[in-house]
VOKE-983824 format. One line per field, with one value per residue (C-alpha): residue number from 1; residue in one letter; x, y, z. Coordinates in nm, 3 decimals. Layout:
N
n: NUM:...
res: a:...
x: X:...
y: Y:...
z: Z:...
END
This chain:
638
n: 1:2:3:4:5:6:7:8:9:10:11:12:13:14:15:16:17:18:19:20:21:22:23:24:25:26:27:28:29:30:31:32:33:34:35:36:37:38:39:40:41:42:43:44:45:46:47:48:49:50:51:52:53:54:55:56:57:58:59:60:61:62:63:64:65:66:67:68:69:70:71:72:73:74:75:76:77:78:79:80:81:82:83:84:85:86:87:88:89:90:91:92:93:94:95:96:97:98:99:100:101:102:103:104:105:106:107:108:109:110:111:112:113:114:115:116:117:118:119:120:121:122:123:124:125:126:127:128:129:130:131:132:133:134:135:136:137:138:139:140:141:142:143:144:145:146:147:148:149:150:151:152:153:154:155:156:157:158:159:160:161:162:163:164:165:166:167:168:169:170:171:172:173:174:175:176:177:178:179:180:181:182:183:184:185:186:187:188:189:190:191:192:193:194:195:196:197:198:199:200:201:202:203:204:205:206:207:208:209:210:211:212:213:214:215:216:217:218:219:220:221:222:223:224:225:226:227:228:229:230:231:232:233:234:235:236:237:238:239:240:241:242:243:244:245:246:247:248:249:250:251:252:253:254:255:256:257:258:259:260:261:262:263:264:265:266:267:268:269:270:271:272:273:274:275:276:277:278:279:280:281:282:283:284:285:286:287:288:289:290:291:292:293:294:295:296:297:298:299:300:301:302:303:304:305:306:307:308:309:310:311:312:313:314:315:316:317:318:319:320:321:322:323:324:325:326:327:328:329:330:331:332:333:334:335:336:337:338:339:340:341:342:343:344:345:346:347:348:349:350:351:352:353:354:355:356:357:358:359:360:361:362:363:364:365:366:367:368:369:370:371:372:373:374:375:376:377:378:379:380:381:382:383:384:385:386:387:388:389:390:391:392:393:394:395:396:397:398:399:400:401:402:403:404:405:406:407:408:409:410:411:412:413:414:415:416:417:418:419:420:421:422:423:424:425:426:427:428:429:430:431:432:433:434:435:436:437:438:439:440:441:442:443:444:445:446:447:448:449:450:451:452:453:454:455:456:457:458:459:460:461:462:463:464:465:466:467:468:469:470:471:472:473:474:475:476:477:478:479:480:481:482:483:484:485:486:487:488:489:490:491:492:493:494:495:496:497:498:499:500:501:502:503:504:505:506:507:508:509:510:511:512:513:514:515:516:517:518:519:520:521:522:523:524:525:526:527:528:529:530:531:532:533:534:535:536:537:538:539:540:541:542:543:544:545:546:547:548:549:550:551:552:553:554:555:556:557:558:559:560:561:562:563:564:565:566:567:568:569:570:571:572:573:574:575:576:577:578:579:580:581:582:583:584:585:586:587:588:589:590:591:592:593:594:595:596:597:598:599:600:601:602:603:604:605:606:607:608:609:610:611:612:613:614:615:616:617:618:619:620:621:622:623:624:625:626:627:628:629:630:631:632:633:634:635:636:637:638
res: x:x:x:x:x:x:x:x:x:x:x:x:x:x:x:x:x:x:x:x:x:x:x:x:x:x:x:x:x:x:x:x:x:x:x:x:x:x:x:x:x:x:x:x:x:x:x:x:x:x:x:x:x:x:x:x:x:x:x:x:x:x:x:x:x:x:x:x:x:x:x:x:x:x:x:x:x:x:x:x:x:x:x:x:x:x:x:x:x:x:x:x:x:x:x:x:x:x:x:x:x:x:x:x:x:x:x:x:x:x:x:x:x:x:x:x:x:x:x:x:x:x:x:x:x:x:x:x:x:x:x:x:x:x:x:x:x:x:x:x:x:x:x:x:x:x:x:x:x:x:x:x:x:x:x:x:x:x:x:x:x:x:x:x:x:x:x:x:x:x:x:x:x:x:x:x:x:x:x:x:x:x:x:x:x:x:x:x:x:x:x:x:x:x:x:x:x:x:x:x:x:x:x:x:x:x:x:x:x:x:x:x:x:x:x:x:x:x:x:x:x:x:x:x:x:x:x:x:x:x:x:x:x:x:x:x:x:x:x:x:x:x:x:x:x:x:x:x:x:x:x:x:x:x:x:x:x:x:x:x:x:x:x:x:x:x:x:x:x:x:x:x:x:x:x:x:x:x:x:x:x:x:x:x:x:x:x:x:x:x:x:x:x:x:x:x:x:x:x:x:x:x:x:x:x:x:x:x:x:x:x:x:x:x:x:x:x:x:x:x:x:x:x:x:x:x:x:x:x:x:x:x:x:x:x:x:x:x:x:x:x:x:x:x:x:x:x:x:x:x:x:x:x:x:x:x:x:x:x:x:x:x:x:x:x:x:x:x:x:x:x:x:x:x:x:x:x:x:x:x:x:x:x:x:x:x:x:x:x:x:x:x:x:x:x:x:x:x:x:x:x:x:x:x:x:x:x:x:x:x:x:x:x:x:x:x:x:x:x:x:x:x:x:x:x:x:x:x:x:x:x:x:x:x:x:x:x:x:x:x:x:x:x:x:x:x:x:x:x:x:x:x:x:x:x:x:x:x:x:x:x:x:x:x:x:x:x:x:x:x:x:x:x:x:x:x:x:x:x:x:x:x:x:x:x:x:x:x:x:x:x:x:x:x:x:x:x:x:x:x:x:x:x:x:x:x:x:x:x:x:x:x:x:x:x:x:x:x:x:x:x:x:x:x:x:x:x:x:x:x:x:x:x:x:x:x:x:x:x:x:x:x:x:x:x:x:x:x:x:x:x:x:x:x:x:x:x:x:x:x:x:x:x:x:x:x:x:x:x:x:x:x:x:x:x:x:x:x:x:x:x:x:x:x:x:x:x:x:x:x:x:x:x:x:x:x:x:x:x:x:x:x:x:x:x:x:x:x:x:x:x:x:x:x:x:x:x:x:x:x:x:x:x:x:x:x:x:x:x:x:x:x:x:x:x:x:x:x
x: 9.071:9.027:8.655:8.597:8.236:8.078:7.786:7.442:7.526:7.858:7.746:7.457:7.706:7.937:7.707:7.535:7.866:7.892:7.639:7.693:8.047:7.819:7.765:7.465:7.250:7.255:7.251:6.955:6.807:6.823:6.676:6.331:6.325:6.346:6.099:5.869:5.898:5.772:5.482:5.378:5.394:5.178:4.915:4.859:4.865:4.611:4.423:4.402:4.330:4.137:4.264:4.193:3.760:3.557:3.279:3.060:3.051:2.711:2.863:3.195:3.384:3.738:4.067:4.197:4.511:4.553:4.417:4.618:4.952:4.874:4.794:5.112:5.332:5.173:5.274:5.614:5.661:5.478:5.482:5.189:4.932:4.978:4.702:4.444:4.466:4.218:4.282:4.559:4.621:4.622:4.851:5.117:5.171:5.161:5.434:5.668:5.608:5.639:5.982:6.094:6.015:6.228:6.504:6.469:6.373:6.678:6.912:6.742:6.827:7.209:7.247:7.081:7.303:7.602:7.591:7.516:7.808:8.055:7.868:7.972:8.283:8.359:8.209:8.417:8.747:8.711:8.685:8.399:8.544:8.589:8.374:8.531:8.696:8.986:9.090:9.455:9.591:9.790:9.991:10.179:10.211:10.413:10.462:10.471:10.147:10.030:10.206:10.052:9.726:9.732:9.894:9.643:9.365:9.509:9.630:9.192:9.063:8.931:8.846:8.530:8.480:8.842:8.902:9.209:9.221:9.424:9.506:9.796:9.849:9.625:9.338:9.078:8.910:9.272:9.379:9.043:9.069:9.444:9.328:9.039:9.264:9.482:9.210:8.945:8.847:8.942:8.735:8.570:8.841:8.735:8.925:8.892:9.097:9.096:9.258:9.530:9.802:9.931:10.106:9.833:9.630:9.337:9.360:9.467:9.157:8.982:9.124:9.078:9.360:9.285:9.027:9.341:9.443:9.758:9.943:10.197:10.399:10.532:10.842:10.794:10.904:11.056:11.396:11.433:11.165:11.293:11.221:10.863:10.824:11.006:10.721:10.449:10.527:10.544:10.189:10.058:10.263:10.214:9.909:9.687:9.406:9.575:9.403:9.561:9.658:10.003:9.981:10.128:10.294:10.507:10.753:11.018:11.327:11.583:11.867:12.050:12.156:11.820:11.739:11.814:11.579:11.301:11.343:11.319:11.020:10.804:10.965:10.795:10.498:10.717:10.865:11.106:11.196:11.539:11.481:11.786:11.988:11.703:11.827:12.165:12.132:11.918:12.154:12.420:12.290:12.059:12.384:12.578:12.300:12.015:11.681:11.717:11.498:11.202:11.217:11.211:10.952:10.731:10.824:10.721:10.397:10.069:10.006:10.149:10.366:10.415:10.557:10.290:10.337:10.083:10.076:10.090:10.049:10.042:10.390:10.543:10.867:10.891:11.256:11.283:11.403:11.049:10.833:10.952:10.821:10.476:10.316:10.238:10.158:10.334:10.719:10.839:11.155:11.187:11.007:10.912:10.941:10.702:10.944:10.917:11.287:11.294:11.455:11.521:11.646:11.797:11.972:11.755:11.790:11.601:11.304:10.955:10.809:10.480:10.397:10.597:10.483:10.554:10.718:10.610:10.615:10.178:9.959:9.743:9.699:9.432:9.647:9.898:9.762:9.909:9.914:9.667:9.824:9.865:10.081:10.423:10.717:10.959:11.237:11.408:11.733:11.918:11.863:12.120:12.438:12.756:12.809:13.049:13.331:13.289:13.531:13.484:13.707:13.758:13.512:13.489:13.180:13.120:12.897:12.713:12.608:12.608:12.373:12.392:12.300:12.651:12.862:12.626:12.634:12.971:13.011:12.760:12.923:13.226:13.068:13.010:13.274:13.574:13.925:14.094:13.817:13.738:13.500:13.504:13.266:13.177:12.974:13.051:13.014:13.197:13.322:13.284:13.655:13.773:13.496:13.577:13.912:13.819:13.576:13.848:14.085:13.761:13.754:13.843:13.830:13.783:13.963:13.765:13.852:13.710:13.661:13.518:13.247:12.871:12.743:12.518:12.737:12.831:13.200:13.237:13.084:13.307:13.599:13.526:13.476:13.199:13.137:13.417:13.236:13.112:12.805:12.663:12.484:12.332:12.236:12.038:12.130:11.890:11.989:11.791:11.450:11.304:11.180:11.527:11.721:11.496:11.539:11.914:11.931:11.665:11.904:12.216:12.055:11.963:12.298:12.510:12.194:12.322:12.639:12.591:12.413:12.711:12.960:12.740:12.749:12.496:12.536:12.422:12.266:12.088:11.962:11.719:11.487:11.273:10.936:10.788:10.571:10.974:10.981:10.755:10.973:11.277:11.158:11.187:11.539:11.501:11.667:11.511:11.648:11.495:11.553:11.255:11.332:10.959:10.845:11.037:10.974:10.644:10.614:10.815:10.591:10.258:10.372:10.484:10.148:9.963:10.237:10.445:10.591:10.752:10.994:11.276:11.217:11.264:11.541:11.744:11.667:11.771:12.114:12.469:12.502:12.303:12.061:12.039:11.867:12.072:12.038:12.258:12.272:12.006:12.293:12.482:12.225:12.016:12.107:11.904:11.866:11.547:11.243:11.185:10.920:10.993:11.075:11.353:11.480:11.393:11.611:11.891:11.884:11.843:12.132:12.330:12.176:11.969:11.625:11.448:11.181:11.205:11.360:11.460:11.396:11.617:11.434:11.179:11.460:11.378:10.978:10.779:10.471:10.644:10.859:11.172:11.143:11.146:10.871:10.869:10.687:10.566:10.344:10.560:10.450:10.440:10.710:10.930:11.214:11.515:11.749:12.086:12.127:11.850:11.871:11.739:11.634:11.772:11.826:12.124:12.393:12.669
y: 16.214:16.044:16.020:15.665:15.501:15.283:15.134:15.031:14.689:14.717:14.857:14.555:14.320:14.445:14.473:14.141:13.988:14.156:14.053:13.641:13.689:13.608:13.305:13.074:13.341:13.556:13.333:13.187:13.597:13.605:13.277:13.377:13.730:13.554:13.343:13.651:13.818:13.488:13.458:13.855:13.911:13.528:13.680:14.007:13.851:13.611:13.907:14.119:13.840:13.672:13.318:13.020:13.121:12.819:12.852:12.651:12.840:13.014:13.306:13.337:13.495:13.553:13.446:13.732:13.883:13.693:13.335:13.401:13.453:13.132:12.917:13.021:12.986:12.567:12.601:12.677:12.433:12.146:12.057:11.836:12.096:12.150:11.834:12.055:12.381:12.488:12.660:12.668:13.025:12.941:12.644:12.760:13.043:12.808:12.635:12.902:12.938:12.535:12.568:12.864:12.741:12.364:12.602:12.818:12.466:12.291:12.593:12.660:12.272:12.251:12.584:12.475:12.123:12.334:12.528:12.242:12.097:12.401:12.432:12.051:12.088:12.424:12.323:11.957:12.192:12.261:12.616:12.650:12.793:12.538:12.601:12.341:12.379:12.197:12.058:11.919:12.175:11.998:12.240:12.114:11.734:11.502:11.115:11.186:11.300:10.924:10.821:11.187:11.124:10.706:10.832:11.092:10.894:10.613:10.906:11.059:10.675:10.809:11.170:11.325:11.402:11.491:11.679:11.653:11.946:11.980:12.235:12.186:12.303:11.999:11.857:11.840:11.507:11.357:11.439:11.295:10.960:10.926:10.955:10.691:10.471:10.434:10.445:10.272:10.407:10.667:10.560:10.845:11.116:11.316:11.411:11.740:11.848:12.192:12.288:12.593:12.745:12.776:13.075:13.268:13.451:13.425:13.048:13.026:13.215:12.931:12.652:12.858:12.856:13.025:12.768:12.472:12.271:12.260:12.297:12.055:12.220:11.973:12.052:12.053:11.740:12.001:12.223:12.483:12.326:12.531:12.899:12.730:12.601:12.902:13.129:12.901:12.993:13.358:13.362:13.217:13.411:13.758:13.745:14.045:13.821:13.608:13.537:13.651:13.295:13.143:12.931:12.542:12.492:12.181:12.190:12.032:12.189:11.986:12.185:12.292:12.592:12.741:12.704:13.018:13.226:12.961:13.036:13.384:13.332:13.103:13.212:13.033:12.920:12.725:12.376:12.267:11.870:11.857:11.564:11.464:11.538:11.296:11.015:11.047:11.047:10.729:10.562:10.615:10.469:10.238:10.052:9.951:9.808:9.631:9.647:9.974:10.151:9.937:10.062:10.433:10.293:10.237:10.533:10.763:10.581:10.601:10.227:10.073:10.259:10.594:10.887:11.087:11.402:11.417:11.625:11.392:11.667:11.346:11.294:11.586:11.552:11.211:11.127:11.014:10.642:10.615:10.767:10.468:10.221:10.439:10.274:9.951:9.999:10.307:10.349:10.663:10.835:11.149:11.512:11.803:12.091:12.382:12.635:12.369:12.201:11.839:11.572:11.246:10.995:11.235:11.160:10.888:11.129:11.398:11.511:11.568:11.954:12.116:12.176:11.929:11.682:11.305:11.187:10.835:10.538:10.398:10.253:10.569:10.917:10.725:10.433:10.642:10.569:10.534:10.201:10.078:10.114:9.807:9.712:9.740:9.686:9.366:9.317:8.989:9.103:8.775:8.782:9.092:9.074:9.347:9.602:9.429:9.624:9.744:9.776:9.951:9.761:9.953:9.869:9.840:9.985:9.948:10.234:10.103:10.344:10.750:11.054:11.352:11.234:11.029:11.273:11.337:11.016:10.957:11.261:11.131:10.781:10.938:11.010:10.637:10.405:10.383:10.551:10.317:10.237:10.253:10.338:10.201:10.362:10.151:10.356:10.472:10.846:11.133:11.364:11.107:11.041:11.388:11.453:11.163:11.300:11.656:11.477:11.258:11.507:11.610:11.276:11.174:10.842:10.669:10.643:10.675:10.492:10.438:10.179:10.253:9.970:9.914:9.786:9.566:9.362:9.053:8.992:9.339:9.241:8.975:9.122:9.375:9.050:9.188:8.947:9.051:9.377:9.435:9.729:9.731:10.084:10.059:10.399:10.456:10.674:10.960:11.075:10.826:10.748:10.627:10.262:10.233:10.329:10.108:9.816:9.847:9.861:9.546:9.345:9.425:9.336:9.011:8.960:9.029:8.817:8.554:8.596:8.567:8.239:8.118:8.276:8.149:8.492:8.732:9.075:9.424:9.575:9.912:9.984:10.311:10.276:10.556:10.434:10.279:10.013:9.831:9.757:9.406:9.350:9.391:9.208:8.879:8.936:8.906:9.210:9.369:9.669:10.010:10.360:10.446:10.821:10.963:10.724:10.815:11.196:11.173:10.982:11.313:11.568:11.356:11.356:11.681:11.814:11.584:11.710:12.022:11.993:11.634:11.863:11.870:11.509:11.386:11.590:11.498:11.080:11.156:11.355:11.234:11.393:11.310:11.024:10.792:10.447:10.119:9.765:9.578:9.223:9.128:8.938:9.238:9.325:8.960:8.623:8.448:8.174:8.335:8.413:8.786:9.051:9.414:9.576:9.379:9.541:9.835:9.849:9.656:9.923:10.247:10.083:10.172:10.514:10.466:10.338:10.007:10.109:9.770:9.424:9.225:8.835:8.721:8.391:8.620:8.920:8.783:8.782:9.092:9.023:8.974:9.327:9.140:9.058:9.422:9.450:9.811:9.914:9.594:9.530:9.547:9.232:9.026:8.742:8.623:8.418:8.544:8.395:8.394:8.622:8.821:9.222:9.489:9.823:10.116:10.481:10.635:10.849:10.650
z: 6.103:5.756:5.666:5.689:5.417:5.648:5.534:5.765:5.674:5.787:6.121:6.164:6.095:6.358:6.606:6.540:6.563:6.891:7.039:6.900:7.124:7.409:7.382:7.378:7.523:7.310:7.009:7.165:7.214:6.842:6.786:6.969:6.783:6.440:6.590:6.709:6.398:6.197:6.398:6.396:6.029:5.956:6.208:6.108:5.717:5.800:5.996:5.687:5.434:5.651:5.543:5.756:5.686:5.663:5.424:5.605:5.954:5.966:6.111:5.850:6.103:6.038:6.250:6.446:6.519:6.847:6.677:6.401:6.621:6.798:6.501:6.348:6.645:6.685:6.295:6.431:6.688:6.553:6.158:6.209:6.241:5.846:5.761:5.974:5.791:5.526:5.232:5.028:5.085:5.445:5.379:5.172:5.438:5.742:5.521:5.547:5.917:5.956:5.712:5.886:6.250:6.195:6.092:6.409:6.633:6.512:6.566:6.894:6.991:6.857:7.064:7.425:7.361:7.240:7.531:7.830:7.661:7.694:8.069:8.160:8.002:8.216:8.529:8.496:8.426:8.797:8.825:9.127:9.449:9.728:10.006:10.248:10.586:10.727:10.464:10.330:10.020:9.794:9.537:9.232:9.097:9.086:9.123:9.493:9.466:9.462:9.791:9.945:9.885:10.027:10.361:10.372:10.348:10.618:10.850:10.785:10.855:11.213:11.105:11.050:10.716:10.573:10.287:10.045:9.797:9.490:9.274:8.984:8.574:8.502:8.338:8.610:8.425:8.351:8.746:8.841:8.625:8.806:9.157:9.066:8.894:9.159:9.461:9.345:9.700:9.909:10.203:10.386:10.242:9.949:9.685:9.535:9.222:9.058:8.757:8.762:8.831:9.165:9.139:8.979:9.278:9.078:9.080:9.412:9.571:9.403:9.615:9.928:10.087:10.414:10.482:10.481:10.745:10.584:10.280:10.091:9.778:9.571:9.350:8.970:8.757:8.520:8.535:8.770:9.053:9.366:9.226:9.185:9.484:9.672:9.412:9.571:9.921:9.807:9.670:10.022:10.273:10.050:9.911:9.977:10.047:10.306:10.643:10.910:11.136:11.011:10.767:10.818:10.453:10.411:10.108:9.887:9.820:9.592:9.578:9.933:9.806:9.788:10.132:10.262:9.990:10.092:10.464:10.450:10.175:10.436:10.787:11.074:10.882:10.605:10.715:10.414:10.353:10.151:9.933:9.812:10.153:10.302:10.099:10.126:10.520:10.471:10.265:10.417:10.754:10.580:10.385:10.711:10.901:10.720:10.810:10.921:10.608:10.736:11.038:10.872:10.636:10.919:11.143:10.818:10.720:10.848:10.782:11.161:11.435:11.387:11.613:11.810:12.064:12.324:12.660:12.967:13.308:13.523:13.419:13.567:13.810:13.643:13.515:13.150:13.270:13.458:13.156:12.919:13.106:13.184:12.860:12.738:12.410:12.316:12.299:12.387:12.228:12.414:12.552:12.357:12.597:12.644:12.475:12.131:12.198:12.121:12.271:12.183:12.385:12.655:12.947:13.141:13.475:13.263:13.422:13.258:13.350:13.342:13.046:12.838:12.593:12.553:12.229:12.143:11.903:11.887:11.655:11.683:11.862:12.071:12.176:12.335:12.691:13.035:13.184:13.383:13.783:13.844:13.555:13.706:13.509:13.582:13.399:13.421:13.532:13.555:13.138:13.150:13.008:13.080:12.781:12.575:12.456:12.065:11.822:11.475:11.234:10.871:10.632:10.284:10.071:9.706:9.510:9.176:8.996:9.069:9.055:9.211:9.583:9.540:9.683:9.958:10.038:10.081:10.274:10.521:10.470:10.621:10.981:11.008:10.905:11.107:11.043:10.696:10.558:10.172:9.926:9.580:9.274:9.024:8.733:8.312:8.376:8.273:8.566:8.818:8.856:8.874:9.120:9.364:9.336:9.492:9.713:9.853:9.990:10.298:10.323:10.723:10.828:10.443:10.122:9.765:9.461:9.132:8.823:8.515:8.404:8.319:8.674:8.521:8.346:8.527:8.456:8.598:8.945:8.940:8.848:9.171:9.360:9.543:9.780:9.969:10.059:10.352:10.225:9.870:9.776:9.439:9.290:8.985:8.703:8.726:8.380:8.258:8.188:8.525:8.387:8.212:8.530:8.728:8.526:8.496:8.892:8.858:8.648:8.870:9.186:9.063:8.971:9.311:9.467:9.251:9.317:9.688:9.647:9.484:9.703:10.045:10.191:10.257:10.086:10.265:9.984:9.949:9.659:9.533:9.303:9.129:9.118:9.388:9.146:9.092:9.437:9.409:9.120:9.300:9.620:9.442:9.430:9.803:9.882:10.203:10.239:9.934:9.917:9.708:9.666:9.567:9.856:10.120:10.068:10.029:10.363:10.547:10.369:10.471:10.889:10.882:10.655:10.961:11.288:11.248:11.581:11.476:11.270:11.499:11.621:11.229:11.187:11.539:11.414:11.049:11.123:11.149:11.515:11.802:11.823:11.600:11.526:11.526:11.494:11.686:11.764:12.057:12.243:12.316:12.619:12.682:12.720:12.418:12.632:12.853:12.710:12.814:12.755:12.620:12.965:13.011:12.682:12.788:13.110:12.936:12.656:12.940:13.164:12.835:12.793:12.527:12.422:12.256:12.018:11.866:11.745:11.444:11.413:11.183:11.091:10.876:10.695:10.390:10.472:10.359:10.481:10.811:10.767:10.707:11.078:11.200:11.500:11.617:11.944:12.069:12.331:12.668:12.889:12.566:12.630:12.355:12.330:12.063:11.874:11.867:11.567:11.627:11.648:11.915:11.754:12.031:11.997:12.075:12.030:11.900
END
């Protein structure tokens, strides 16, 4: 090995800059041994010189070693001790200590801020270890974030201290200052935010997961968000660290395709909400009867009626025709068996077994109650009317706009509408025409067509006549900037609002809009029915973070086979001409096989402080008298 001239300089300096790689503390080590040295040499001077002497003291005795130490180290400290000192030999050396110690003082302060500073800064960067239990995890962010985090708290309002904990590739301060800005206050839930990345273990162990309640993944705002949120699950379910009770993780997955990989990433401890297949199903049941994404609205929040699953042994050997009418103030929808199986809205002969749960509309868990026994149900049966016979006549839809959840939509469309009916796209997109080509040969019962024009351009609505529609669906162009999409969808609704006005007709119009602050905006337009995208799947994560078991009930309620939710005109099963409480809607709607949850009072469907009329789970022996044109909210199967 080449011989290598290192001087002793050269190895002080290296080791001095060693040890000043420490930090503060060691900066601060350094400081006091300067300091040390300053004071030992001026004492053991003024020992040997014996400075400091006063000439009158009888006894001329001489400052020590010790004396001298101290009155150099107040030299140190203090500057003002200089007008005490006699001598000038004395003087000029307490000088240099005074000179010497403001150097060392002044250093010594800059360093102890320096370093609180870095401290504060660290410790604000969010990188203690949460030592809470039972709390809410929330992984990732996104805009949905916002909507998480206000059900969260409403859902906590009768909890004991909840928790919500959040860890994400953010600023802790700048994730802080959002929460605050948008909830001023969070009532008695506390929100925690930690800063790092969720796929690191490192940064996981500080969130603690194994301490959750439950956790909600959020997909990435950036390309590519599935293989991070199927990477999320991974670090839970695999981690070496884990605990060993299943984990209740609630995810988003965008893309279909990547469902499988995410199901055998999470298996049974993994529930996964497929955005964009959740908004095609709602759109395409939302467009042909409006009102109807109210009445999801309020299903999904915590704000109102919500579902609840509680077990009910007194129910046992009880058929599912006499459990409906066992509440007052709770609606219930179906049985959750022992074995997990859901059903919803089954067979009114069913029976209700040990060990089965009831499925129910209520305010609250706590309001889901039996009724007292001497409320006993009487429906006014002479306010009955015979099932009328109901004909599906073809229908004809226009689409404004397109994105990718188009083609879903009209897919789902297609398990609606009856056999002729047609589907015209209205958007300026490349592809779109060759694609509603392909798409129209699995059509079934509807025929696709397509014109090429800016849907916010008025001539072009009127060209398309669209008053002569009988279902509007106005989709916004995700490939644009969200405010710009938002406002184009802004300025078109206004128009076909205006056009309706002038035509005397009102439109059905859906219409999706991608952030949820439009939606005042767009309510002037008086449009009553929204798909708010981030909204709506924020609501699903936030019930299923809160329920896991209401998985299969959500999914049975938001498919195209089974039970569904309908509006249908209120004159169908009553005579309008009684005045009736909710068990008589109850028996009409069971003599038909299905069940009321709810009604619609058309006098208020342009009302939003009234819910556009849509009254879910009412109180059963209220009495109420309906209009002609007023709707019934049932489940059922077709």
């Amino acid at each position: 090995m080449p011989h290598r001239d290192i001087s002793w300089r050269d190895r002080w300096r290296y080791r001095f800059e060693n040890t000043l790689s420490r930090g503060a503390p060691a900066i601060i080590a350094w400081l006091a041994l300067v300091s040390v040295v300053i004071v030992v040499l001026a004492a053991i001077t003024i020992a040997i010189t014996g400075m400091g002497t006063d000439p009158a003291d009888a006894d001329n005795s001489r400052l020590g070693f010790i004396e001298g130490g101290w009155q150099s180290l107040m030299h140190a400290i203090d500057a003002g001790n200089l007008a005490a000192d006699n001598g000038w030999g004395l003087r000029a050396l307490m000088l240099i200590v005074t000179i010497g110690g403001i150097f060392i003082v002044s250093s010594l302060i800059g360093t102890i801020t320096a370093g609180l500073e870095a401290r504060l800064t660290e410790l604000r960067k969010g990188r203690s270890r949460v030592i809470e239990d039972n709390f809410t995890l929330i992984l990732g962010w996104s805009t949905k974030i916002y909507s998480i985090i206000g059900e969260l708290i409403i859902a906590n309002a009768n909890q004991k201290n909840p928790r919500i904990v959040i860890l994400a590739d953010r600023d802790k301060v700048e994730m802080d200052d959002d929460i605050r800005a948008k909830f001023p206050s969070t009532a008695n839930t506390k929100v925690i935010c930690r800063s790092g990345d969720p796929l690191d273990l490192d940064d996981l162990a500080v969130v603690s997961p194994n301490s959750s309640r439950a956790v909600i993944i959020l997909a990435p705002e950036s390309d590519c968000p599935d293989i991070h949120v199927i990477k999320s699950v991974l670090a839970l379910t695999n981690n070496p660290h884990r605990r060993a009770e299943p984990y209740h993780i609630v995810a988003e997955i965008r893309d279909e395709a990547n469902l499988e990989a995410a199901e055998l990433v999470g298996g049974t401890e993994a529930i996964y909400v497929r955005g964009d297949d959740l908004i095609a199903r709602v759109t395409a049941q939302t467009c042909r009867q409006s009102g109807l994404s109210v009445v999801y609205t309020e299903l999904l929040d915590f704000d109102g009626a919500e579902i609840y699953i509680k077990a009910e042994p007194g129910l046992a050997g009880k058929t599912y025709r006499e459990v409906i009418n066992a509440y007052v103030d709770s609606a219930v929808i179906g049985f959750l068996r022992a074995d997990g199986t859901a059903l919803v809205n089954p067979p009114m002969d069913t029976r209700f077994a040990a060990g089965d749960s009831v499925v129910a509309i209520s305010a609250d868990d706590d309001t889901l109650i039996l009724a007292a026994a001497d409320i006993e149900p009487r429906p006014d049966l002479k306010a009955l009317v015979p099932l009328p016979e109901r004909t599906a006549p073809p229908e004809r839809t226009l689409v404004l706009g397109w994105n990718p959840k188009g083609a879903a939509i009209l897919r789902e469309l297609d398990n609606y509408v009856a056999t002729g009916s047609e589907v015209v796209v209205m958007c300026q997109r490349e592809g779109v025409r060759e694609k509603l080509l392909q798409l129209s040969k699995s059509m079934q019962r509807q025929r696709l067509r397509f014109a090429d024009g800016d849907i916010s351009n008025r001539a072009k609505l009127d060209a398309l006549k669209v008053h002569t529609y009988k279902h509007i669906i106005l989709l916004s162009y995700s490939d644009l900037p969200v405010q710009q999409a938002d406002a184009q969808t802004l300025i078109t609704l206004l128009h076909l609002r205006n056009i309706a006005e002038q035509q005397g007709v009102d439109l059905s119009i859906v219409s999706e809009m991608m952030d949820m602050r439009n939606r005042t905006l767009a309510q002037i337009a008086k449009a009553d029915d929204f798909i708010v995208s981030d909204k709506l799947v924020s609501l699903m994560l936030s019930q299923l973070a809160e329920n896991k078991a209401l998985d299969q009930v959500l999914q049975i309620l938001f498919s195209a086979e089974g039970t569904e939710i309908y509006i249908r005109p209120m004159r169908d099963y009553i005579s309008t001409e009684h005045m009736v409480d909710f068990y008589t809607l109850t028996e009409a709607a069971a003599r038909r096989g299905e069940t009321a949850i709810g009604y619609r009072q058309m006098a208020f469907a342009h009302d939003a402080d009234r819910g556009y009329g849509v009254k879910l789970n009412p109180t059963k022996t209220e009495k109420i008298r309906f209009a002609a044109n007023d709707m019934i909210v049932v489940l059922a199967e077709d």
